[in-house]
C-alpha positions in Angstrom: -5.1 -7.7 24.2 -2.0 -9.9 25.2 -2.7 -12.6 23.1 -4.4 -13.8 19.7 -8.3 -14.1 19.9 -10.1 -15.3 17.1 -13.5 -14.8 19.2 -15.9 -12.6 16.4 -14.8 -9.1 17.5 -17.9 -6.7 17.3 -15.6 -3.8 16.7 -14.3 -5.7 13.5 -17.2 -6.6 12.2 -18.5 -2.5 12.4 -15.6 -1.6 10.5 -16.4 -4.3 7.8 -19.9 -3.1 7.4 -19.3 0.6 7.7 -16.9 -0.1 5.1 -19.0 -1.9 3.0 -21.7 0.2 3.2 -19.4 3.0 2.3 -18.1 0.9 -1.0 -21.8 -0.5 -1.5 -22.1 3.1 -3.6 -19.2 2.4 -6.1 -19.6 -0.5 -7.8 -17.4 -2.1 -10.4 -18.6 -0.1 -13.3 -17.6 3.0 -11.3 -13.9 1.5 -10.8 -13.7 0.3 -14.6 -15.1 3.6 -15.9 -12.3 5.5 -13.1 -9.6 3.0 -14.5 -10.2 3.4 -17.9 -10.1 7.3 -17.9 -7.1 7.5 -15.6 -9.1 9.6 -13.5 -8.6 9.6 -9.6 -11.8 8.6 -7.3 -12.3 12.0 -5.9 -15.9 11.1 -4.5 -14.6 7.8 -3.5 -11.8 9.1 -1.4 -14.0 11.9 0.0 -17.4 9.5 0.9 -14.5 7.9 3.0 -12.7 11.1 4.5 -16.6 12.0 5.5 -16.9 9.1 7.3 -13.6 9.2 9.0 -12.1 6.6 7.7 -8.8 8.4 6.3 -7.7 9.0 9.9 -8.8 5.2 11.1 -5.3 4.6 12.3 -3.4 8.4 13.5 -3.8 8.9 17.3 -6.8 10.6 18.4 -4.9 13.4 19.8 -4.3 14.4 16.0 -7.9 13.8 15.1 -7.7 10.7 13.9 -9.7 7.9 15.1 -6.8 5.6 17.1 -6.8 2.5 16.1 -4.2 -0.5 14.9 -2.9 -1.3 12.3 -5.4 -4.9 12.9 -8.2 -2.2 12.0 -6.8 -0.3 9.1 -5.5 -3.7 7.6 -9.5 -5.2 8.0 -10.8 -2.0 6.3 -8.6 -2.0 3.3 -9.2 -5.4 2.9 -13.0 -4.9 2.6 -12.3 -2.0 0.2 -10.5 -4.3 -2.0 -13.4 -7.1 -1.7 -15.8 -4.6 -3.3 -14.3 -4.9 -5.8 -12.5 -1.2 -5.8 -9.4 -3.6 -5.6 -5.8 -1.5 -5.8 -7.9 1.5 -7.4 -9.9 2.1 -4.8 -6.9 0.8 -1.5 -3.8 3.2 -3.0 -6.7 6.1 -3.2 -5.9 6.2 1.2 -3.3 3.9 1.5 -0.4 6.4 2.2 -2.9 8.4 4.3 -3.1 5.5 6.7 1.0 4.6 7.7 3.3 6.6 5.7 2.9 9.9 8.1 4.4 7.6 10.8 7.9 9.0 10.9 6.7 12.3 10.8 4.9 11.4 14.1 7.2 9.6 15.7 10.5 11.6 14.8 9.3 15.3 13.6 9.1 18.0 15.7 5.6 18.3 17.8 4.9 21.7 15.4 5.3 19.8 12.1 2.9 16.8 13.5 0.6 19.2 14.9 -0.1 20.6 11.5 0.3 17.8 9.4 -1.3 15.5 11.0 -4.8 16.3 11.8 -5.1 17.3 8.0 -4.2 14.3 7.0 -6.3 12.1 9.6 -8.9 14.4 8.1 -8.7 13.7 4.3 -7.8 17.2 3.3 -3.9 16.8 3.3 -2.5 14.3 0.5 0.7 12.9 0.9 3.4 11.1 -1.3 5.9 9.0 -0.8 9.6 9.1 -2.3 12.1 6.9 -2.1 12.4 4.5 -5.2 15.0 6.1 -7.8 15.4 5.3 -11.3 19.0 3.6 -10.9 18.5 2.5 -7.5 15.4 0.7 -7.4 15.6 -1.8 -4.2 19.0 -1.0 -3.3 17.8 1.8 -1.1 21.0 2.7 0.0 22.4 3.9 -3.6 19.6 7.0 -3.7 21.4 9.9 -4.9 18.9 12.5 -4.8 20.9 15.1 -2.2 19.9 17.3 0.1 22.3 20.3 0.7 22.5 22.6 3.6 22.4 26.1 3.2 22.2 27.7 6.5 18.7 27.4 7.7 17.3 25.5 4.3 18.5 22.6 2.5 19.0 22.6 -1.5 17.2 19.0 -3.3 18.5 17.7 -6.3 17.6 14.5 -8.0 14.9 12.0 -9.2 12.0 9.5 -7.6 10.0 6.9 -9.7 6.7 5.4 -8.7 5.5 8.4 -6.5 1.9 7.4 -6.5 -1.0 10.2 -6.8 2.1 13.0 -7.1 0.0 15.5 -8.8 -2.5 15.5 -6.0 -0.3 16.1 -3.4 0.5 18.9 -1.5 3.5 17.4 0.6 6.1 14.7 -0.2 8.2 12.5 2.5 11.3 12.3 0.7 14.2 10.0 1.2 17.4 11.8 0.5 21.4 11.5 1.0 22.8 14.4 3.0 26.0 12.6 3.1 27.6 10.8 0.2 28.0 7.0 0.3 31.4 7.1 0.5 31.7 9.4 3.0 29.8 7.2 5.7 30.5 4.3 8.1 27.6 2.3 7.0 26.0 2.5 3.8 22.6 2.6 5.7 23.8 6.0 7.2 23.7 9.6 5.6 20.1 9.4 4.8 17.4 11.9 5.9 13.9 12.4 5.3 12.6 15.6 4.7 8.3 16.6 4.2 8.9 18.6 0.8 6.5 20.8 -0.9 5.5 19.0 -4.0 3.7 21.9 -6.0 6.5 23.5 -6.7 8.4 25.8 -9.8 11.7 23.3 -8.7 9.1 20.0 -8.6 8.9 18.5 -12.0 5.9 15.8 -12.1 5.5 12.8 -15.1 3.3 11.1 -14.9 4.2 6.9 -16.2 2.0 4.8 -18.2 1.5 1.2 -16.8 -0.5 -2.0 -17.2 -3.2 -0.9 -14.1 -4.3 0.7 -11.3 -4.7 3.4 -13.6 -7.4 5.7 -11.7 -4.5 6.4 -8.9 -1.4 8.1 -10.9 2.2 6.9 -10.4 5.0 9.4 -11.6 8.5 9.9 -12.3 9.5 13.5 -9.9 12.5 15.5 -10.5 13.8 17.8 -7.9 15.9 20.9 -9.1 17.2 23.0 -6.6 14.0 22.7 -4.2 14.5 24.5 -1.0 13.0 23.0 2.0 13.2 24.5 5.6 15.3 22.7 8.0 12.5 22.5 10.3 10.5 20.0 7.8 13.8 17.6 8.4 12.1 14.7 9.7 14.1 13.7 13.1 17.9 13.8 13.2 20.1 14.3 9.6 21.7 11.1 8.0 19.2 9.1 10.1 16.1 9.1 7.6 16.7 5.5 6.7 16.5 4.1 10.2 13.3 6.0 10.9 12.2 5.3 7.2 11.9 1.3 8.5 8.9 2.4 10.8 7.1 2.7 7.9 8.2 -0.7 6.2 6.4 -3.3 8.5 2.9 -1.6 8.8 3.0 -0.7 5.0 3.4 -4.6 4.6 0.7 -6.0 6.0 -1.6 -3.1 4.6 -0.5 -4.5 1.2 -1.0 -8.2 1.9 -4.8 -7.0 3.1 -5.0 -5.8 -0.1 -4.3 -8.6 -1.8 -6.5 -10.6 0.4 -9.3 -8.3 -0.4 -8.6 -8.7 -4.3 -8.5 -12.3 -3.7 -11.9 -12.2 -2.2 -13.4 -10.2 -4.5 -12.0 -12.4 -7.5 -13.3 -15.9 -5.9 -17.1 -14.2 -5.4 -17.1 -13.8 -9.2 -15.7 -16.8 -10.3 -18.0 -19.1 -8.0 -21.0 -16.7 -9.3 -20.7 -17.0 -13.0 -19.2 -21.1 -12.3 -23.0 -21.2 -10.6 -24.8 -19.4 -13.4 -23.0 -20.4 -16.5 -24.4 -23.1 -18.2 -22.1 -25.3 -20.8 -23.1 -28.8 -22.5 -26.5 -28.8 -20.4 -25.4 -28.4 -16.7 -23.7 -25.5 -14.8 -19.6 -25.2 -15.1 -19.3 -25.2 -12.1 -20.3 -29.1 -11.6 -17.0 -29.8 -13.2 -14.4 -30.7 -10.8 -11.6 -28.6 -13.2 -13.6 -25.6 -12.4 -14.8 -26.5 -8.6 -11.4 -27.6 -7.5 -9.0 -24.8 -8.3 -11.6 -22.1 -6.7 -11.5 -24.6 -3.5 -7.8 -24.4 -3.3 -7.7 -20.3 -3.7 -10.3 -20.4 -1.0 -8.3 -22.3 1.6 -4.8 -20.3 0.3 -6.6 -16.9 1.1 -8.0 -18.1 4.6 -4.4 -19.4 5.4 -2.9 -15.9 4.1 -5.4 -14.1 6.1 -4.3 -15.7 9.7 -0.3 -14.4 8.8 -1.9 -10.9 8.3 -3.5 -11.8 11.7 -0.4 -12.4 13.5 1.7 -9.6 11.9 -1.0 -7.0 12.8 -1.4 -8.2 15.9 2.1 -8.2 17.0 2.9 -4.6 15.0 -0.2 -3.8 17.3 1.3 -5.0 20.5 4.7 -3.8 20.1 6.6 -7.2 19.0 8.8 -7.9 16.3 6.9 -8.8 13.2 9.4 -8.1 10.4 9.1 -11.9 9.9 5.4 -11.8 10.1 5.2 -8.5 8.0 7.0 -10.0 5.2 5.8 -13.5 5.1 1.8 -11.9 5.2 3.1 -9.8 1.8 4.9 -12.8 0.2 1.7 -15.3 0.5 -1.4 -12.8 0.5 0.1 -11.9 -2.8 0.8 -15.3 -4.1 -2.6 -16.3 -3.3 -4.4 -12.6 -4.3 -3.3 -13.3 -7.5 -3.6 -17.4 -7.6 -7.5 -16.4 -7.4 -7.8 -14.0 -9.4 -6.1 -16.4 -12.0 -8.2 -19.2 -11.5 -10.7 -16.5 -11.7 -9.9 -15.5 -14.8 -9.7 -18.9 -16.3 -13.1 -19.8 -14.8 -14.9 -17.3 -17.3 -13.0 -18.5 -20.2 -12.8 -15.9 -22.8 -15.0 -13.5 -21.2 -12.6 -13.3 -18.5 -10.6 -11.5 -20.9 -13.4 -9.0 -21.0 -13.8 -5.7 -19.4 -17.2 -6.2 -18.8 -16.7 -8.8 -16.1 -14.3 -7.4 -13.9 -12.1 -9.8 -13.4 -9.2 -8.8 -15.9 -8.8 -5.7 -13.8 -9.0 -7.6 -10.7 -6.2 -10.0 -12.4 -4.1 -6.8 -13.6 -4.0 -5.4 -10.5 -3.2 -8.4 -8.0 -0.1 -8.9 -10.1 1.2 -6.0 -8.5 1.8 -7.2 -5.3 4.1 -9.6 -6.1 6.3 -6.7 -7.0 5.2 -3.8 -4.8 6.2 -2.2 -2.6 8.9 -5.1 -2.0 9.4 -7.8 -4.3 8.4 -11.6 -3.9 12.8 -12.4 -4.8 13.9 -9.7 -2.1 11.0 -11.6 1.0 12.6 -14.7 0.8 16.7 -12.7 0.6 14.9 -11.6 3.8 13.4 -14.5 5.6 16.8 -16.9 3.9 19.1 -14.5 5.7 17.2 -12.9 8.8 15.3 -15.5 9.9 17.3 -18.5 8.9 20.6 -17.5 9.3 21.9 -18.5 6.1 24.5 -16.1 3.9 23.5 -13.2 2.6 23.2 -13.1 -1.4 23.1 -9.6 -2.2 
């Protein structure tokens, strides 16, 4: 397609109800029983891998099932509107975009065996790049890579490596070349696919406020030897293939947030129907009625951003602006409705038994992850409007 269509696609619309009907089988108890054990969604993740839906967006010619990111971004969003909110989207998420470099940039040998077992569910993968000291500034990581003839030697520490003790493999960031021994401070990065269940692989897990069925950990690396031949493209040029990964992963997370958004408004306009207070339904009162109006409209007005930055990710334009601007509002208004649903149940929104408090906990993530709200607007302020840069 060469330009925006917002005819009903019938393609779409089969992904939403396969979806759907997928998620129709784990309700929210299910995701507050997961959440509350810290348990991971093993029948969850695999009811989708059966159906294909892991592999939704690697190339066919690696078993997956080819399509955009417009497609992967609809059926995360309807994973989050069951109500399986972050719980149920990080369960796949990585699966979807973060083998991407390895596609593009690793040798055909390494794709061909990484990539149809992920497309295919049985492969987990993790992510590292965020370091303890470093945390946004990307370009002070010091977790080093050293070569040793035909191997390299990792040292260091990652934080917020999410599902790390269900992994297998690892796409790690890491400086083969000091800072101060480069041109650019963007250069001397490479990424490497690391084993992660490994004597040298230390994994901690860290306790946090949700999205508690899907594990996020502190990994230390101590002397881990990795084969030069899982060296992701060309050495000290990780970071520049690393931003492949950034775009797509945006608008994933805004559909997440839409989704969670979604899912938040169905309650609140459910119980504002059904709950009955001084001798007519709360939902009569304009203080109730009129804040679930405005999340309505802010979702549908996130949505057509997610639009346009899928679509243009999809047909090859630049969409960093999009990308970023589709994270920065999905997530304001993800987590305006889930507010507003929260305060439409009163006190029992602060109950586990409604839903809502999870749905609330975990919205509130993605004004902070996997880029935060301060750094999109450094990024639209200096990129897009020229002005000076702050940082």
């Amino acid at each position: 397609m060469d330009r925006m269509d917002f005819t009903p696609n019938p393609d779409h619309q089969a992904i939403r109800d396969g979806v759907r009907q997928v998620c129709s089988d784990f309700p929210d108890e299910y995701w507050a029983e997961k959440d509350a054990a810290h348990e991971f969604p093993w029948d969850f993740y695999q009811a989708l891998a059966d159906g294909g839906w892991v592999g939704i967006a690697t190339p066919q010619e690696f078993g997956g099932g080819g399509q955009g990111i417009t497609e992967a971004s609809i059926m995360l969003e309807e994973i989050a509107a069951s109500g399986a909110a972050m719980n149920g989207c990080s369960a796949v998420h990585l699966s979807i975009f973060g083998m991407e470099p390895v596609r593009k940039y690793g040798t055909p040998a390494l794709a061909a065996e990484v990539l149809p077992r992920v497309a295919s569910g049985e492969l987990h993968v993790a992510f590292g790049v965020t370091e303890p000291d470093a945390g946004t500034d990307t370009t002070q990581i010091t977790t080093r890579a050293i070569r040793d003839g035909d191997e390299y030697e990792i040292t260091g520490a990652k934080v917020w490596t999410t599902k790390a003790p269900h992994c297998a493999m690892c796409l790690l960031l890491v400086r083969t070349t000091p800072i101060e021994e480069t041109a650019s401070r963007t250069d001397g990065m490479s990424l490497f696919l690391v084993d992660l269940q490994d004597p040298a692989v230390d994994i901690t897990p860290i306790s946090k406020v949700g999205r508690n069925a899907v594990v996020s950990c502190e990994v230390r690396y101590d002397r881990l030897r990795v084969p030069a031949s899982r060296r992701i493209g060309e050495e000290g040029k990780g970071f520049t293939y690393l931003l492949d990964g950034l775009n797509p992963e945006r608008i994933l997370i805004a559909a997440e947030a839409l989704g969670i958004g979604r899912a938040s408004i169905a309650k609140a306009t459910a119980y504002a129907n059904e709950r009955v207070v001084f001798g007519r339904p709360i939902g009569k009162n304009q203080g109730i009625a009129f804040p679930l109006a405005d999340a309505h409209m802010k979702l549908n007005a996130a949505e057509l951003i997610i639009r346009e930055a899928s679509w243009r990710y999809d047909n090859g334009l630049a969409c960093a602006e999009a990308a970023n601007a589709a994270k920065y509002l999905a997530a304001e208004a993800g987590f305006f409705a889930a507010d507003q649903a929260m305060q439409t149940h009163g006190g029992f929104g602060y109950a586990s038994e409604y839903h809502v408090e999870r749905y609330w906990r975990e919205a509130r993530l993605m004004k902070i992850a996997p880029v935060s709200q301060e750094m999109v607007l450094n990024f639209i302020s200096s990129k897009v409007l020229g002005l000076p840069r702050s940082y």
